[in-house]
MOPAC internal coordinates of N, CA, C and O (Angstrom, degrees):
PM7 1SCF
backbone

  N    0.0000 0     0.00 0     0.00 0    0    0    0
  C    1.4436 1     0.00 0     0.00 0    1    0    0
  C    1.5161 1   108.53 1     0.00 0    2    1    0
  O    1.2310 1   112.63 1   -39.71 1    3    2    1
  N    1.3163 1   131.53 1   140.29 1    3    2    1
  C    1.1838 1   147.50 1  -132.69 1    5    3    2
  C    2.0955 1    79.49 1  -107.99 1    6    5    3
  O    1.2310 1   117.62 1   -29.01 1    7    6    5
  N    1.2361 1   122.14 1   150.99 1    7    6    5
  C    1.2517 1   106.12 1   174.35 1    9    7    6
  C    1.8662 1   115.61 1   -92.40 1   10    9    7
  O    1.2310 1   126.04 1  -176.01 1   11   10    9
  N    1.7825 1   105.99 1     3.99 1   11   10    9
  C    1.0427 1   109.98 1   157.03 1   13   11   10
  C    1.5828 1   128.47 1   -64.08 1   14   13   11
  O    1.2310 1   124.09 1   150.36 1   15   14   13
  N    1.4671 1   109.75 1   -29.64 1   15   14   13
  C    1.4719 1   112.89 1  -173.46 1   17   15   14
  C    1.3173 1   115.62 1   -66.05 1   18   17   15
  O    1.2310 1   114.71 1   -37.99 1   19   18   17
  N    1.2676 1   127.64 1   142.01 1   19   18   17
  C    1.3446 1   109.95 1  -174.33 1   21   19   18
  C    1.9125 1   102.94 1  -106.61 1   22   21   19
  O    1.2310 1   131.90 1   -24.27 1   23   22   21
  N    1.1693 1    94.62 1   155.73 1   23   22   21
  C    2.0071 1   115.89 1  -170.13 1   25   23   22
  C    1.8291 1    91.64 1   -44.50 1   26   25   23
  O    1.2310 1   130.01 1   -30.42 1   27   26   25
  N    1.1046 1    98.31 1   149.58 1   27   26   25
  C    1.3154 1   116.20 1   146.06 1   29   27   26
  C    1.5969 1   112.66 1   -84.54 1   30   29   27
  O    1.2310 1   113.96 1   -48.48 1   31   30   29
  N    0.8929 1   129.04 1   131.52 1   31   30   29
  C    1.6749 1   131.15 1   174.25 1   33   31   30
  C    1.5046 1   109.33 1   -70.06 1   34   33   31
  O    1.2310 1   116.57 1   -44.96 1   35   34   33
  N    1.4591 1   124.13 1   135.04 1   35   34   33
  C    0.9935 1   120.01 1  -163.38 1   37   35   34
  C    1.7743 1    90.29 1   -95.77 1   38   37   35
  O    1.2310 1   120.23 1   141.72 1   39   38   37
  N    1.2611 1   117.16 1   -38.28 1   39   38   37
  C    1.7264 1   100.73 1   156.95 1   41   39   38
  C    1.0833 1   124.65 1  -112.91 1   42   41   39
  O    1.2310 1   121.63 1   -13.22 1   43   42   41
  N    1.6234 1   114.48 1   166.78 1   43   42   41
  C    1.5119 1   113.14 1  -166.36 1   45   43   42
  C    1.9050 1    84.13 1  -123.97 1   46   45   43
  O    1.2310 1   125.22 1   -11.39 1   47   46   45
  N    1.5681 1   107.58 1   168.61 1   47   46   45
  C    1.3608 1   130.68 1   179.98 1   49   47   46
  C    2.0556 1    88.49 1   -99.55 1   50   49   47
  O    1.2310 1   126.82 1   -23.36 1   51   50   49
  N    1.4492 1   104.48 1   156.64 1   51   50   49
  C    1.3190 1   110.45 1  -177.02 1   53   51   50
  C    1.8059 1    96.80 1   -78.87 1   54   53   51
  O    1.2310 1   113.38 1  -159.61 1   55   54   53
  N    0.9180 1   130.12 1    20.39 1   55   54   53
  C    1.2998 1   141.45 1   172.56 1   57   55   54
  C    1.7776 1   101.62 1   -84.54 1   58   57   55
  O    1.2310 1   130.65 1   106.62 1   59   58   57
  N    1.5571 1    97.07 1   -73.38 1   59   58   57
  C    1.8691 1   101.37 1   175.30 1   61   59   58
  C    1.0653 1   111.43 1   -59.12 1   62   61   59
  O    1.2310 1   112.08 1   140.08 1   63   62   61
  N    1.5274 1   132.53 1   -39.92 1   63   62   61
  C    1.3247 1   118.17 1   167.93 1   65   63   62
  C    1.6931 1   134.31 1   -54.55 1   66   65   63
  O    1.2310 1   130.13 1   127.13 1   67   66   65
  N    1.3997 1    98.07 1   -52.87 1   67   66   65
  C    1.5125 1   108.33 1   160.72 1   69   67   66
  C    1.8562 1   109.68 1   -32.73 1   70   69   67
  O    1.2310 1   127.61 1   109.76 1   71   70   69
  N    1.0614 1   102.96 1   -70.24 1   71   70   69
  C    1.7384 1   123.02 1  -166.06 1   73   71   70
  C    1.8661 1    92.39 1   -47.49 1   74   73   71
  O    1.2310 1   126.92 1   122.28 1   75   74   73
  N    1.6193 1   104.29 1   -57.72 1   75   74   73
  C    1.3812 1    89.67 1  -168.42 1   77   75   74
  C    1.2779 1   124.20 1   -74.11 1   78   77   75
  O    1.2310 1   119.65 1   167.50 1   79   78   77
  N    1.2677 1   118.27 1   -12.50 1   79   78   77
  C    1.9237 1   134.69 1  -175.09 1   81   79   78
  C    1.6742 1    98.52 1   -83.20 1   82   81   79
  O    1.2310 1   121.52 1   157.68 1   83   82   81
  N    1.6218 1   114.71 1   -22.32 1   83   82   81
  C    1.5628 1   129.39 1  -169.50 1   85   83   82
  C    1.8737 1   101.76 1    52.57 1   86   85   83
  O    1.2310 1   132.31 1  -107.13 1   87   86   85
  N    1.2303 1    93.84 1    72.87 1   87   86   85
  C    1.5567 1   102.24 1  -166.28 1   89   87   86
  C    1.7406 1    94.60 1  -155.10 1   90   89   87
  O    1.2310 1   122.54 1   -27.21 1   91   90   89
  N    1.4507 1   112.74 1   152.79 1   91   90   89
  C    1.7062 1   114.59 1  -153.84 1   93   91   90
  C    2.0457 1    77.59 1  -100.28 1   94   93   91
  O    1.2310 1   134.24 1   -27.24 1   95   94   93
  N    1.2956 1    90.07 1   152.76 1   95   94   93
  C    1.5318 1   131.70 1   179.75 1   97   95   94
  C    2.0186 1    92.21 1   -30.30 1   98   97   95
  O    1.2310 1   131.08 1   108.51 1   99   98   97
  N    1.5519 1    96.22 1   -71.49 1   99   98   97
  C    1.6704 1   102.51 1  -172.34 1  101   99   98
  C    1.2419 1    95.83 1   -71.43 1  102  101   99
  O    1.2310 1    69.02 1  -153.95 1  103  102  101
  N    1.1693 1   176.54 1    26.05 1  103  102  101
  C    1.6520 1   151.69 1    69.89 1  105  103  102
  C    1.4730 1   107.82 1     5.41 1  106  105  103
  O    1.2310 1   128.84 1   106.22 1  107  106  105
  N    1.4644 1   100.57 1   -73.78 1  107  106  105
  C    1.8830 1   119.21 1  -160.43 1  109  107  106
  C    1.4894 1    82.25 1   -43.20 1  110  109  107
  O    1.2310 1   121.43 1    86.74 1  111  110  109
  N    1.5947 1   114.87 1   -93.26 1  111  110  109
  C    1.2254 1   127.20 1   175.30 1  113  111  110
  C    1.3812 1   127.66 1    12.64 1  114  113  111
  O    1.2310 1   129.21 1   102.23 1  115  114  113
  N    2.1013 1    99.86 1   -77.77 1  115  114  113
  C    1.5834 1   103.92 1   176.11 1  117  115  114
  C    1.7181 1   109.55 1   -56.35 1  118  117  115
  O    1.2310 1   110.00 1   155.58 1  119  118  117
  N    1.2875 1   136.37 1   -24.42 1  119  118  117
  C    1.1214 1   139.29 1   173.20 1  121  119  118
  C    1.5814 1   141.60 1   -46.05 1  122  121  119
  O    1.2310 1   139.06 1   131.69 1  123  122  121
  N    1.4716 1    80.64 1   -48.31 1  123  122  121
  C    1.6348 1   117.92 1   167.53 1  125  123  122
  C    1.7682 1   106.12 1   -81.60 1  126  125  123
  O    1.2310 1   133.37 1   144.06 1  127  126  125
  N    0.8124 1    91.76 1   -35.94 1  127  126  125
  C    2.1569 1    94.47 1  -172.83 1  129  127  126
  C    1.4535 1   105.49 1   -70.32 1  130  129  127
  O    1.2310 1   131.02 1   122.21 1  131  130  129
  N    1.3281 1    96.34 1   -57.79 1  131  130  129
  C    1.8119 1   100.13 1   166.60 1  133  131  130
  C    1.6404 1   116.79 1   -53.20 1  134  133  131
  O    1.2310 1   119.24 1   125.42 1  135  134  133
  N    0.9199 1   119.06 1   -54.58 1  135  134  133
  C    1.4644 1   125.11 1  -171.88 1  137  135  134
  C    1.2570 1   126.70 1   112.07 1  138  137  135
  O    1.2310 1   130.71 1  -176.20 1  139  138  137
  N    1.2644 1    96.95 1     3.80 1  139  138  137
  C    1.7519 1   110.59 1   169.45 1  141  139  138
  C    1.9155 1   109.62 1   -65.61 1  142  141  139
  O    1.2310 1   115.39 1   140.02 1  143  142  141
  N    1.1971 1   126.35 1   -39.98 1  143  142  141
  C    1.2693 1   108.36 1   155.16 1  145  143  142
  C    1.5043 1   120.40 1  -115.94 1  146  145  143
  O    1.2310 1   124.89 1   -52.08 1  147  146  145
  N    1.1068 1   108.22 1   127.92 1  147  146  145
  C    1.6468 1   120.54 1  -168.15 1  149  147  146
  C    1.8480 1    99.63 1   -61.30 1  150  149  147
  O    1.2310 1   123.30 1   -49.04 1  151  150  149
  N    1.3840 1   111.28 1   130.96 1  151  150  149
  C    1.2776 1   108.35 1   167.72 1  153  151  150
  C    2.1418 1    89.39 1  -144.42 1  154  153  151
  O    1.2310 1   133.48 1    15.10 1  155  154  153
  N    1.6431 1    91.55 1  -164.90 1  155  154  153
  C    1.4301 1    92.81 1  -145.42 1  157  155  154
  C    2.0848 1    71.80 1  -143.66 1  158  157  155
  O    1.2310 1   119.43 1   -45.96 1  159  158  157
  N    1.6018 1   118.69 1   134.04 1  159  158  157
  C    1.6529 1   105.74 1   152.70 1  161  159  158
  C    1.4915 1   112.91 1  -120.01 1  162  161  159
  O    1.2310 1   128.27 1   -39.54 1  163  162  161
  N    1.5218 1   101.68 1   140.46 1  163  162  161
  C    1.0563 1   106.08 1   177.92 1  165  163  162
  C    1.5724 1   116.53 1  -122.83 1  166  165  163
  O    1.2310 1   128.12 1     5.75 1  167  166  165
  N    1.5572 1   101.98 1  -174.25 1  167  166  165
  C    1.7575 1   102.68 1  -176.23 1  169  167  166
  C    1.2927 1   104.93 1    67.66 1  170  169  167
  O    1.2310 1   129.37 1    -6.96 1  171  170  169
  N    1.6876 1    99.55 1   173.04 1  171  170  169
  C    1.7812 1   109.61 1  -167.46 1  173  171  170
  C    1.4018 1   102.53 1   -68.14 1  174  173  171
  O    1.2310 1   118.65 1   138.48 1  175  174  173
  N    1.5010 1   120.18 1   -41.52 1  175  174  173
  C    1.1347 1   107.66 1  -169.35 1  177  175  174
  C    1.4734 1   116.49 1   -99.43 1  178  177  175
  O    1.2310 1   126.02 1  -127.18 1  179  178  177
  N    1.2869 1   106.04 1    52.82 1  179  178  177
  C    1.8470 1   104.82 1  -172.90 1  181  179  178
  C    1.2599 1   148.12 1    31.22 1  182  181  179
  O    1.2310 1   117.15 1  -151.12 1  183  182  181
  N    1.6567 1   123.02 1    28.88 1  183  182  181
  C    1.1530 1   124.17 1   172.24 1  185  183  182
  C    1.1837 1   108.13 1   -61.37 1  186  185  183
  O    1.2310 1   130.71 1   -37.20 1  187  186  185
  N    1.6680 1    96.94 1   142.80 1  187  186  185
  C    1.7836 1   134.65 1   175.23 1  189  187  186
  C    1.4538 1   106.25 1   -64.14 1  190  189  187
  O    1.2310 1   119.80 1   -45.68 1  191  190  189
  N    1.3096 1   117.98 1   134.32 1  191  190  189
  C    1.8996 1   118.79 1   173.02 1  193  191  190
  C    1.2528 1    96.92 1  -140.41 1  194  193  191
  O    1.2310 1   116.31 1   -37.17 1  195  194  193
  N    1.1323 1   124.62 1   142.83 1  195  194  193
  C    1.4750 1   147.66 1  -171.06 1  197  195  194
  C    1.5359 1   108.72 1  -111.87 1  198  197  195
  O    1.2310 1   121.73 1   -95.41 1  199  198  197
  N    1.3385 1   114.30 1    84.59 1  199  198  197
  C    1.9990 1    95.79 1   179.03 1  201  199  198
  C    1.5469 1   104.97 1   -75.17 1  202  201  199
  O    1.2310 1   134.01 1   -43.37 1  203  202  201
  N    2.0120 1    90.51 1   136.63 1  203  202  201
  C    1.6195 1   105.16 1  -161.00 1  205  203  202
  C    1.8659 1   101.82 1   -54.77 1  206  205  203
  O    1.2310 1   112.21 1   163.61 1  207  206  205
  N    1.7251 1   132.30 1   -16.39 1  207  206  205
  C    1.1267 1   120.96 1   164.18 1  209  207  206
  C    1.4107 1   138.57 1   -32.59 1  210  209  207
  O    1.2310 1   139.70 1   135.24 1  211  210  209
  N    2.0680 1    79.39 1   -44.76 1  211  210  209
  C    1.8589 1    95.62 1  -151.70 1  213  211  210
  C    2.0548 1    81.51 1   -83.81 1  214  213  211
  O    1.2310 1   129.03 1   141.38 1  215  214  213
  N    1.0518 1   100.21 1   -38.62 1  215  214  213
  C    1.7504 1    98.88 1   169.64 1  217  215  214
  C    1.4291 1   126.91 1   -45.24 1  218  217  215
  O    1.2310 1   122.19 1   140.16 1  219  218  217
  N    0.9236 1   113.41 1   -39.84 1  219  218  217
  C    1.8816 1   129.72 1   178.42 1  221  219  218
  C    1.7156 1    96.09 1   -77.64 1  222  221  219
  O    1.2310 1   119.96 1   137.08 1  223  222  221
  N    1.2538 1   117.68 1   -42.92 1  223  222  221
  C    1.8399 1   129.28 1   175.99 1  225  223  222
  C    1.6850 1    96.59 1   -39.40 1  226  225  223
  O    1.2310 1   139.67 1   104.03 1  227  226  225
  N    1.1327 1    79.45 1   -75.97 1  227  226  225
  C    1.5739 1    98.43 1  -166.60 1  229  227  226
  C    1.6104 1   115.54 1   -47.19 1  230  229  227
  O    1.2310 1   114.17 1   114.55 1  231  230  229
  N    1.4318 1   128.64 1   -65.45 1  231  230  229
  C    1.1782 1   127.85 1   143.76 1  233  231  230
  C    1.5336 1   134.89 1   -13.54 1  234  233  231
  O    1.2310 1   130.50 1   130.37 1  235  234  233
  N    1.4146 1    97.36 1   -49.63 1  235  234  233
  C    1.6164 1    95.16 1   175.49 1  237  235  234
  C    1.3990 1   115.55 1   -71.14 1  238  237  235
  O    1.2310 1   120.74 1   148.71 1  239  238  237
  N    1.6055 1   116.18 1   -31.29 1  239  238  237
  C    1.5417 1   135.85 1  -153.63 1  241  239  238
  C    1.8373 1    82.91 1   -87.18 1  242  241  239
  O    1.2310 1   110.41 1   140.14 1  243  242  241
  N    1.0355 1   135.62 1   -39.86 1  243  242  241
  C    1.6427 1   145.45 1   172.34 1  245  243  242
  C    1.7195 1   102.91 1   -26.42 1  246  245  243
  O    1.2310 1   138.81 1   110.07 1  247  246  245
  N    1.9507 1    81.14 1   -69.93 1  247  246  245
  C    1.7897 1    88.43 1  -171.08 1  249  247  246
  C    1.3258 1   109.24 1   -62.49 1  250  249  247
  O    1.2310 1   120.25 1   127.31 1  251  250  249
  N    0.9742 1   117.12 1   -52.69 1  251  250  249
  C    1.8808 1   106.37 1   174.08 1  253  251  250
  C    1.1939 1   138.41 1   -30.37 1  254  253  251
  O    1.2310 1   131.07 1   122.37 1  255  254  253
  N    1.5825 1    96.24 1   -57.63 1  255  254  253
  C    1.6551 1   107.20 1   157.97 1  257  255  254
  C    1.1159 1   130.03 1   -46.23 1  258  257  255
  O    1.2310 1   126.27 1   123.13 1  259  258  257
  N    1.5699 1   105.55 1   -56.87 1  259  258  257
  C    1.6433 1   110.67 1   152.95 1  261  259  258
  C    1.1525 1   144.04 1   -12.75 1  262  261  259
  O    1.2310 1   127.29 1   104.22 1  263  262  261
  N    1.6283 1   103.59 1   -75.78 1  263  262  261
  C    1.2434 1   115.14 1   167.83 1  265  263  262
  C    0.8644 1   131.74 1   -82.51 1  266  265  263
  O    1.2310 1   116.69 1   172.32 1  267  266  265
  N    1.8481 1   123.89 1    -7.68 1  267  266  265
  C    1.7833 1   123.94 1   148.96 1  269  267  266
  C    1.4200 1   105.74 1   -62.75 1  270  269  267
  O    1.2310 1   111.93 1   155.68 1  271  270  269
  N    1.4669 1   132.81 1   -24.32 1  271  270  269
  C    1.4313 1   105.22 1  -176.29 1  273  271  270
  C    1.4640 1   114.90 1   -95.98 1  274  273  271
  O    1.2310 1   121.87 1  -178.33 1  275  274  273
  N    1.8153 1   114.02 1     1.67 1  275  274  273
  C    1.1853 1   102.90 1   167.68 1  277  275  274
  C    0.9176 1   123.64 1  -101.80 1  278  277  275
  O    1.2310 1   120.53 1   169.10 1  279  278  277
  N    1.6793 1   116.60 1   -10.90 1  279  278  277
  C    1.4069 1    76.54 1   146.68 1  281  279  278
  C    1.5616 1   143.86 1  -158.05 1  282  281  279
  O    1.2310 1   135.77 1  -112.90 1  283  282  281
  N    1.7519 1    87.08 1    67.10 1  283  282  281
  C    1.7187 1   108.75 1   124.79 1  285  283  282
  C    0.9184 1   114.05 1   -70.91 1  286  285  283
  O    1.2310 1   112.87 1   148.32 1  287  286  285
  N    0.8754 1   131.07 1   -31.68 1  287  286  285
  C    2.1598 1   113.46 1  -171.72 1  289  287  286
  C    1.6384 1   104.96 1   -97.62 1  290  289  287
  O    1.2310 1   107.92 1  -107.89 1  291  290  289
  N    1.0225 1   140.15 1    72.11 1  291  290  289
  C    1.4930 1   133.50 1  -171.76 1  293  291  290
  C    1.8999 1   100.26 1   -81.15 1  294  293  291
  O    1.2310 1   137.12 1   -49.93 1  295  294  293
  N    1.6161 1    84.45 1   130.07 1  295  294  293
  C    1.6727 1   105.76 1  -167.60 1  297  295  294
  C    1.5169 1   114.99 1   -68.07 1  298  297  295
  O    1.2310 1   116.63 1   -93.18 1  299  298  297
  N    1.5479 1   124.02 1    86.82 1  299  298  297
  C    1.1119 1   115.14 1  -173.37 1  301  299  298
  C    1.5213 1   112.96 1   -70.49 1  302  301  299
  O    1.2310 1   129.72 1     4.77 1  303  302  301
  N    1.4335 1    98.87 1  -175.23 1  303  302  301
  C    0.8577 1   128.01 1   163.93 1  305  303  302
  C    1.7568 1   146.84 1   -42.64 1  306  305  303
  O    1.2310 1   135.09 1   125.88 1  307  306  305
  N    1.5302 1    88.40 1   -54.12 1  307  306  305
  C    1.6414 1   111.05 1   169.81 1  309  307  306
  C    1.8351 1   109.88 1   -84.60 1  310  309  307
  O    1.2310 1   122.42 1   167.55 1  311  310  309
  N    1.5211 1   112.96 1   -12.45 1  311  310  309
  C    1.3714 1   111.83 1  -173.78 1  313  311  310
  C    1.4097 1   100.29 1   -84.71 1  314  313  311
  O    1.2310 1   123.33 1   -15.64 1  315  314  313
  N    1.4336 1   111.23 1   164.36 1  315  314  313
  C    1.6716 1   115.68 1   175.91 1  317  315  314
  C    1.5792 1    94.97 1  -113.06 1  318  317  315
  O    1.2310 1   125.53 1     3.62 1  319  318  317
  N    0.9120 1   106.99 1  -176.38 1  319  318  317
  C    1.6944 1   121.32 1   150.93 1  321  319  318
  C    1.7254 1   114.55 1   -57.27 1  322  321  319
  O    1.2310 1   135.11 1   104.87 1  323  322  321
  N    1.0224 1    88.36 1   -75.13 1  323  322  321
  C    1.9566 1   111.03 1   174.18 1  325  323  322
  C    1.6393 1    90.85 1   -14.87 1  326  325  323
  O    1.2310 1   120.04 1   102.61 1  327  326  325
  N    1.7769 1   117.53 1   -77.39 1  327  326  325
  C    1.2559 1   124.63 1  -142.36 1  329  327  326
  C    1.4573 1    91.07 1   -84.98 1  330  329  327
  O    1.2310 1    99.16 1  -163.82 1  331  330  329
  N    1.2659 1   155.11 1    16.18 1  331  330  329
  C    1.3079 1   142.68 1   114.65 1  333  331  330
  C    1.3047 1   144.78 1     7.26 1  334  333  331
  O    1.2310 1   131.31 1   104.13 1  335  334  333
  N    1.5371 1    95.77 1   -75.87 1  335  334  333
  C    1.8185 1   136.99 1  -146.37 1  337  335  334
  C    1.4286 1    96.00 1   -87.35 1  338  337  335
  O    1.2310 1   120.10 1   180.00 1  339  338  337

């Protein structure tokens, strides 16, 4: 690594996470509260940190789900998009 490149952060605030999932702050949040994405709080006043690992975890575990529910759910014909969501 060039000492121009700059670090990847090994944690992110549910702020960078939000931004990178393109999903609002209280999303990230309910995510983390549930335990569907593992985060860690630190400091006196308990901010949430996301290590970019458990972030890439989660993401990968996304597509899976994904693609187990597509396909169980095979996209007919008579369905639209619309009746999906």
């Amino acid at each position: 690594m060039s000492v121009f490149e700059p670090m990847t952060p090994r944690f992110l605030t549910l702020t960078d996470v939000a931004e990178t999932l393109n999903i609002s702050a209280a999303q990230t949040y309910a995510l983390v509260r549930s335990g569907e994405l593992r985060a860690i709080k630190v400091g006196g006043r308990g901010q949430w940190r996301v290590e970019a690992t458990e972030l890439e975890k989660y993401i990968s575990s996304a597509y899976e789900q994904t693609a187990e529910f597509v396909s169980t759910h095979p996209f007919g014909r008579d369905e639209s998009p619309e009746e999906t969501n």
